[in-house]
MIVO-473568 format. One record per residue (C-alpha): z, y, x; residue in three letters; chain. Coordinates in steps of 0.1 Angstrom, whole numbers, plus 5000, padded with zeros to 4 digits. Example, Ala and Ser with C-alpha at 12.3 -4.5 7.8 and 13.67 -1.06 7.14 Angstrom:
MIVO-473568
{up=5078, north=4955, east=5123, r=ALA, c=A}
{up=5071, north=4989, east=5137, r=SER, c=A}
This chain:
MIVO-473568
{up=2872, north=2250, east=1351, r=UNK, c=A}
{up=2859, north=2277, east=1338, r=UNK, c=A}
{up=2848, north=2290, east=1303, r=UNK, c=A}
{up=2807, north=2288, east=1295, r=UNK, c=A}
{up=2808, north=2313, east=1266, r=UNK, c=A}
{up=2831, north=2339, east=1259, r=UNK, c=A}
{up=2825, north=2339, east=1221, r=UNK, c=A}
{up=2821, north=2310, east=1198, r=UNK, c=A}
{up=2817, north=2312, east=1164, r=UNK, c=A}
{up=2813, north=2290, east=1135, r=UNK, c=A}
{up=2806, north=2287, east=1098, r=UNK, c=A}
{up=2800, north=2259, east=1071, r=UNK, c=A}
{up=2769, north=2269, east=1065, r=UNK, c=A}
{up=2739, north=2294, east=1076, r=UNK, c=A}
{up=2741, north=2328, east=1066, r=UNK, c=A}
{up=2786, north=2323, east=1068, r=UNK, c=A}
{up=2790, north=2339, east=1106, r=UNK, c=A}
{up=2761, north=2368, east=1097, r=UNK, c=A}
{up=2783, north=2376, east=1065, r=UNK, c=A}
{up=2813, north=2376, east=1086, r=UNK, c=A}
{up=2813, north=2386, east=1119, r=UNK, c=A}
{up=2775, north=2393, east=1130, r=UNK, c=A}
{up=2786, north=2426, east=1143, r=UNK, c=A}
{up=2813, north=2414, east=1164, r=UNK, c=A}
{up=2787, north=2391, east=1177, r=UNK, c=A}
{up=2762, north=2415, east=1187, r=UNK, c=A}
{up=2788, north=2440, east=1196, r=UNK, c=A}
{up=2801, north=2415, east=1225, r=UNK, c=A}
{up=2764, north=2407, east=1236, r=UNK, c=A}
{up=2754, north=2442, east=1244, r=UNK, c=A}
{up=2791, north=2445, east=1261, r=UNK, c=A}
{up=2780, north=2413, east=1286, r=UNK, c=A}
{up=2794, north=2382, east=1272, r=UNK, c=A}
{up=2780, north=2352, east=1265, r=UNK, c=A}
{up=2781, north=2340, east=1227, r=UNK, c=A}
{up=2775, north=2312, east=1207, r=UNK, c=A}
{up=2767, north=2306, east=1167, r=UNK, c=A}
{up=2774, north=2268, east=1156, r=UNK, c=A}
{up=2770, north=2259, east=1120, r=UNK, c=A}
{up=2785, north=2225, east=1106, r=UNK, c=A}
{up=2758, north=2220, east=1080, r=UNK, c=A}
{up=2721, north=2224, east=1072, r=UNK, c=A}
{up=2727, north=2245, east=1041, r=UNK, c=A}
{up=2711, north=2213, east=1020, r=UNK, c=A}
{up=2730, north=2216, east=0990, r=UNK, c=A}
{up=2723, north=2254, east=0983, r=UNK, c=A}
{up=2706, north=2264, east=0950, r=UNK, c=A}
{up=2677, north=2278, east=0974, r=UNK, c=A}
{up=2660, north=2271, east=0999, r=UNK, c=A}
{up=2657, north=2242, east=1017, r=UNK, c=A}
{up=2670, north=2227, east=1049, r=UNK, c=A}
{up=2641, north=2234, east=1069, r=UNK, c=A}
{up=2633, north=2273, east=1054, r=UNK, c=A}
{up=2671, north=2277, east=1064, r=UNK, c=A}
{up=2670, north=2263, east=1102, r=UNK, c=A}
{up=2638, north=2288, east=1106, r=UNK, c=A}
{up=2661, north=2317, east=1093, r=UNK, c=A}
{up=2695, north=2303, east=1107, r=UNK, c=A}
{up=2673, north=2305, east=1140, r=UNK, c=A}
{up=2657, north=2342, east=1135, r=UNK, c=A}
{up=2690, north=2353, east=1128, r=UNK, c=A}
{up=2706, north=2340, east=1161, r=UNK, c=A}
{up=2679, north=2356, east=1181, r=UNK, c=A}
{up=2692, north=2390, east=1162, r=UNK, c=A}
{up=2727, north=2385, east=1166, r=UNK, c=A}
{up=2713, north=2375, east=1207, r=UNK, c=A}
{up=2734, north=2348, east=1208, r=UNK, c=A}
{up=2729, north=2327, east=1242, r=UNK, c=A}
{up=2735, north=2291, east=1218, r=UNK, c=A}
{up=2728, north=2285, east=1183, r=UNK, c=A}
{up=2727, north=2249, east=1166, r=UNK, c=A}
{up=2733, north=2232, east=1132, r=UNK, c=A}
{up=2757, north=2203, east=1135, r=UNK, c=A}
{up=2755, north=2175, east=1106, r=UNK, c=A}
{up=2784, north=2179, east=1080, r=UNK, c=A}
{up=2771, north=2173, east=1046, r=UNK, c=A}
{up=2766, north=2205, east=1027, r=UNK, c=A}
{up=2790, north=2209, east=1001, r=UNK, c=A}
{up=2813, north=2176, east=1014, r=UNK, c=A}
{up=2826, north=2185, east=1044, r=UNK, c=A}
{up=2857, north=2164, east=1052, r=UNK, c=A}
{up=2892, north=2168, east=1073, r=UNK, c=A}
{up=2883, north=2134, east=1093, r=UNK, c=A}
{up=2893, north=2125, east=1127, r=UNK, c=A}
{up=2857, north=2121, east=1129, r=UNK, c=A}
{up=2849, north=2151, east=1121, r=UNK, c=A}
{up=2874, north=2167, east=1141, r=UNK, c=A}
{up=2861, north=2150, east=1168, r=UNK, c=A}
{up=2823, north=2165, east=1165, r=UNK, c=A}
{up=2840, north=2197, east=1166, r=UNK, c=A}
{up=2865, north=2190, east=1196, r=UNK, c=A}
{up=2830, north=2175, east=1214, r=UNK, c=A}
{up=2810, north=2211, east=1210, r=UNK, c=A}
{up=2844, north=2231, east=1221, r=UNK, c=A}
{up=2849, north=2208, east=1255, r=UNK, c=A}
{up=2808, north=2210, east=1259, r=UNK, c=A}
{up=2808, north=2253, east=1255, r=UNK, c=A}
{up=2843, north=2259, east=1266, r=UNK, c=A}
{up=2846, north=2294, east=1248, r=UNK, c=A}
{up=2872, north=2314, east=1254, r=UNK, c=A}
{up=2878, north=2329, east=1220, r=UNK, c=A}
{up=2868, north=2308, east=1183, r=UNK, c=A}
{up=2857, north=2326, east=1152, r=UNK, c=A}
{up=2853, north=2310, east=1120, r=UNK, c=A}
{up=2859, north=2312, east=1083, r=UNK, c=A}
{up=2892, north=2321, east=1067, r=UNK, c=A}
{up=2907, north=2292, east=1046, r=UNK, c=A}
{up=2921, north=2313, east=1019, r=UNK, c=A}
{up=2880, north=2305, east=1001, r=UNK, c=A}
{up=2868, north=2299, east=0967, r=UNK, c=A}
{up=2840, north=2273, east=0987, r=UNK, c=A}
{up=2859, north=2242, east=0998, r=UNK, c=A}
{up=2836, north=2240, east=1025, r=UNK, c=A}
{up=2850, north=2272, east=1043, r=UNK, c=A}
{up=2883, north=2257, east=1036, r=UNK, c=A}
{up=2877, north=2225, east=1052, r=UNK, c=A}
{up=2859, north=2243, east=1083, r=UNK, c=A}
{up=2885, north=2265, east=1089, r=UNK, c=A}
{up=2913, north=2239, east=1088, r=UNK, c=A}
{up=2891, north=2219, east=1112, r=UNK, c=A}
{up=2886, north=2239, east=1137, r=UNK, c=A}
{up=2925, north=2248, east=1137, r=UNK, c=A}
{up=2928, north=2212, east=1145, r=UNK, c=A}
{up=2901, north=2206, east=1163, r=UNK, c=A}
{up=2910, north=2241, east=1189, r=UNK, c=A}
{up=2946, north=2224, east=1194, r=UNK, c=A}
{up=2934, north=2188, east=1201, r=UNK, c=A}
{up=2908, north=2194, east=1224, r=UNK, c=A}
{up=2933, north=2200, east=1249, r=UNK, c=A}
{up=2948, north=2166, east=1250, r=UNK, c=A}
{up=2936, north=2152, east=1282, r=UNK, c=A}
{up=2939, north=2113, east=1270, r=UNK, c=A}
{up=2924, north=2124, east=1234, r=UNK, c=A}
{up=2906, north=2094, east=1225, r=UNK, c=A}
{up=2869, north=2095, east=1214, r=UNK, c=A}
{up=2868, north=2135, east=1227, r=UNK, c=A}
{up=2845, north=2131, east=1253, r=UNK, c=A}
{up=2845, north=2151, east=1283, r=UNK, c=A}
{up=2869, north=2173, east=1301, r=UNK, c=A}
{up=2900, north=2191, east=1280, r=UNK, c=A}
{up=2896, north=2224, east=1270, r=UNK, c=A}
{up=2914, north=2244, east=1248, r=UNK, c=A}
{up=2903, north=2281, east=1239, r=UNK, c=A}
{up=2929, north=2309, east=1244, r=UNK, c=A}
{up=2928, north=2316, east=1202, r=UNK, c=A}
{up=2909, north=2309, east=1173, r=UNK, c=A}
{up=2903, north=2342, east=1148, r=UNK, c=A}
{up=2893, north=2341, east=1113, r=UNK, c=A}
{up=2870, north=2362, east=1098, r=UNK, c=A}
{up=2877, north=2374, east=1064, r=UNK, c=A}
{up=2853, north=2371, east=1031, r=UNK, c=A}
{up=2854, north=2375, east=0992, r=UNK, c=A}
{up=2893, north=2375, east=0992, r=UNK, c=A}
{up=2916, north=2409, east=0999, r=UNK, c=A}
{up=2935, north=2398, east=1028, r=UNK, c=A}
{up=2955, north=2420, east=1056, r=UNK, c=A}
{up=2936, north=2415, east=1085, r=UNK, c=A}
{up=2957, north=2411, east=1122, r=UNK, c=A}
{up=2931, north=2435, east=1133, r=UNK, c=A}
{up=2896, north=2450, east=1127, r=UNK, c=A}
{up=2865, north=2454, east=1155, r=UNK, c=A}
{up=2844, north=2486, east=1149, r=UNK, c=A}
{up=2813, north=2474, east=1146, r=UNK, c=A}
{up=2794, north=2505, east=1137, r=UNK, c=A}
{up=2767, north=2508, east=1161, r=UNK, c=A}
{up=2759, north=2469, east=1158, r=UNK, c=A}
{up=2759, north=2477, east=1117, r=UNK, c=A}
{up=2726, north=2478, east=1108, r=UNK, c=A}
{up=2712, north=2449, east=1136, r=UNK, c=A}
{up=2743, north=2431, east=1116, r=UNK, c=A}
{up=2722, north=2436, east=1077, r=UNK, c=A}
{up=2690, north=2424, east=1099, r=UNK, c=A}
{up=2706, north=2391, east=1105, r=UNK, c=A}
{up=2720, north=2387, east=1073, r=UNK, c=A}
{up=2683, north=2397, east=1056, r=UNK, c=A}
{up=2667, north=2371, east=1080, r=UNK, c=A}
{up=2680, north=2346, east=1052, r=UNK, c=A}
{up=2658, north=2358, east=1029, r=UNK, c=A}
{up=2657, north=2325, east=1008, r=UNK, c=A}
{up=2695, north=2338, east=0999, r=UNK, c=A}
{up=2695, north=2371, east=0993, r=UNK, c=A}
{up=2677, north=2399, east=0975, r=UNK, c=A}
{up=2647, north=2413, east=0992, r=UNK, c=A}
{up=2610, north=2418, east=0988, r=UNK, c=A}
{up=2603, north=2377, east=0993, r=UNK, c=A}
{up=2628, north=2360, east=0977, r=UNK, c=A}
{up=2610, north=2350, east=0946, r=UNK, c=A}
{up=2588, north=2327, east=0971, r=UNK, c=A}
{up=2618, north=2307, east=0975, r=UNK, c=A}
{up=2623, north=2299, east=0928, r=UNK, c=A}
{up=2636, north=2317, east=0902, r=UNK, c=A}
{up=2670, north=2304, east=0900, r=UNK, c=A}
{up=2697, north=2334, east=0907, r=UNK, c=A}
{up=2730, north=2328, east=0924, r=UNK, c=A}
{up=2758, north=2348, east=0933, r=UNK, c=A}
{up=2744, north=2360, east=0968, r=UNK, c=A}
{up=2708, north=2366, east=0957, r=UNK, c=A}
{up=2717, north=2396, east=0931, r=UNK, c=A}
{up=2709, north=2429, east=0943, r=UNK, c=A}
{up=2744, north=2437, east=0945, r=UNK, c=A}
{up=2757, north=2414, east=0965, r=UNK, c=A}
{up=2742, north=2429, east=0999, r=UNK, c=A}
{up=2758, north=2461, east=0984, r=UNK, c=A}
{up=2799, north=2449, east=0986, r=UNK, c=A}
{up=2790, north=2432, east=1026, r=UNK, c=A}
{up=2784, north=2472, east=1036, r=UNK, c=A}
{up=2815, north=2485, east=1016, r=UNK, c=A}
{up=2839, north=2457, east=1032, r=UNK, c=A}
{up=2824, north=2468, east=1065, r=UNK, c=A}
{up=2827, north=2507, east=1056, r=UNK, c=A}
{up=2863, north=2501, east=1041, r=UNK, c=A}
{up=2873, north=2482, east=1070, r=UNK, c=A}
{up=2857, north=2507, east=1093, r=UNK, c=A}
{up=2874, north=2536, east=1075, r=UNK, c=A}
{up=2915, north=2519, east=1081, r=UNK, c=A}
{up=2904, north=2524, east=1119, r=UNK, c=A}
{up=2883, north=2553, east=1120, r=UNK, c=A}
{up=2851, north=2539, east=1124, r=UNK, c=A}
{up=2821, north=2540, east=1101, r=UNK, c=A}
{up=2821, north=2499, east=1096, r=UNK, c=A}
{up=2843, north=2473, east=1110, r=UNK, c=A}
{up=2847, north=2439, east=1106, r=UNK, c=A}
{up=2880, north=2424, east=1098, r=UNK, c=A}
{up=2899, north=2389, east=1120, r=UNK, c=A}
{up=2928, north=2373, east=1109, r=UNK, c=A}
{up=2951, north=2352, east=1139, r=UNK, c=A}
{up=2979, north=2330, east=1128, r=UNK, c=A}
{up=2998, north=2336, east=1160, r=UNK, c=A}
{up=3014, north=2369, east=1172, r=UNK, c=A}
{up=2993, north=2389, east=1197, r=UNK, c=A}
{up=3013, north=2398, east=1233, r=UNK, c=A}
{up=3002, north=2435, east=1246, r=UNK, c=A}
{up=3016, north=2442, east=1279, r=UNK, c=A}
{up=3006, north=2481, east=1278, r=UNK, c=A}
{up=3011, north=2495, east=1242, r=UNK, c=A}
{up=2998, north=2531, east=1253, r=UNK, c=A}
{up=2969, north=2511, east=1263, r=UNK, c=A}
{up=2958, north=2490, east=1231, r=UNK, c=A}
{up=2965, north=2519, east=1205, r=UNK, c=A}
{up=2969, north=2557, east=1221, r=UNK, c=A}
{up=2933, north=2558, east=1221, r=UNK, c=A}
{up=2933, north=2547, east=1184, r=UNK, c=A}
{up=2956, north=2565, east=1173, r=UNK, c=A}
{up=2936, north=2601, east=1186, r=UNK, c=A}
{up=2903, north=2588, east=1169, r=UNK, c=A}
{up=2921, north=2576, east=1135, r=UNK, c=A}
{up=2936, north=2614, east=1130, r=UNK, c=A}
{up=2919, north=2636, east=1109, r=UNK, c=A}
């Protein structure tokens, strides 16, 4: 059986996978694969916004990032759960897409949301491989790894994709949730400021991407974190070409 998309990612809520690995996304679309951008909630509980403004941008934001699937699951904003039930929507969308590679939230997050998401998808990867799983719904399938993309939080990363010529497309889809963020229409969307809406905020997403970009010699990058060591069967390969761009 073979995969359906190459590249599934998911967040807790919309805007998560443009913060955090939007790039990556496009990056992989232009190169030929087929990618997918799942959220687990509708982004109710936010301060702005509502759940419908946020599908509209969730959605002009998937066209940007040229995602083949995008969809919004049902996970309570702000309440997501570890249940078996849960687990079980998630193990569902995995056996349906069959991606090859997962990317979601790191669980070291000040949102408990991003914590829960990233701890279900660790499960639900693992245990949608079990062939007599019960209540998973169609044919076993278990992707080859699930990555972690990296947020508000100084983590080492495992490794870091250059992303620079997707950079700008990347702010684009981020900007497309314009409820959220700082930009020219957000007061059409109430007064009340949050964290993400200063002006600032879109300011430290490019200097992670540039300082990221700058430990591999690339103008941005975005940075993955895997919990299990990587094999490389050709070392001259994976980093001789690295290491000739990365020297001053």
């Amino acid at each position: 059986m073979a995969a359906i998309i190459d590249f599934l990612a998911f967040g807790a809520h919309p805007d998560d996978i443009e913060l955090g690995c939007a790039g990556t996304l496009i990056k992989l679309a232009q190169q030929g694969y087929r990618t997918a951008a799942i959220t687990l909630t509708r982004g109710e509980a936010g301060t702005r916004g509502t759940p419908e403004i946020r599908e509209q941008e969730f959605a002009a934001a998937a066209a940007i990032m040229q995602v083949a699937v995008h969809r919004r699951l049902d996970m309570p904003d702000a309440a997501i759960e570890e249940t078996y039930d849960n687990k079980l929507k998630l193990v569902r969308v995995i056996r349906e897409l069959r991606p090859r590679v997962i990317a979601t939230v790191h669980w070291e997050s000040r949102h408990p949301d991003h914590i829960h998401t990233s701890n279900l998808m660790r499960d639900a990867a693992m245990i949608s491989g079990l062939k007599n799983l019960n209540g998973g719904k169609g044919e076993p399938w278990r992707p080859n790894r699930v990555l972690y993309f990296l947020e508000r939080y100084e983590l080492p990363p495992s490794f870091i994709v250059d992303i620079s010529a997707a950079f700008e497309q990347k702010m684009r889809a981020v900007r497309m949730h314009e409820s959220q963020f700082h930009g020219p229409q957000m007061a059409k969307y109430g007064g009340d400021q949050t964290s993400i809406s200063r002006p600032e905020f879109l300011d430290v997403i490019e200097i992670k991407n540039r300082r990221w970009g700058a430990m591999i010699g690339a103008k941005y990058g975005e940075a993955f974190v895997v919990r299990e060591l990587v094999r490389i069967d050709d070392p001259v390969a994976a980093f001789g070409e690295w290491c000739q761009e990365a020297m001053p």
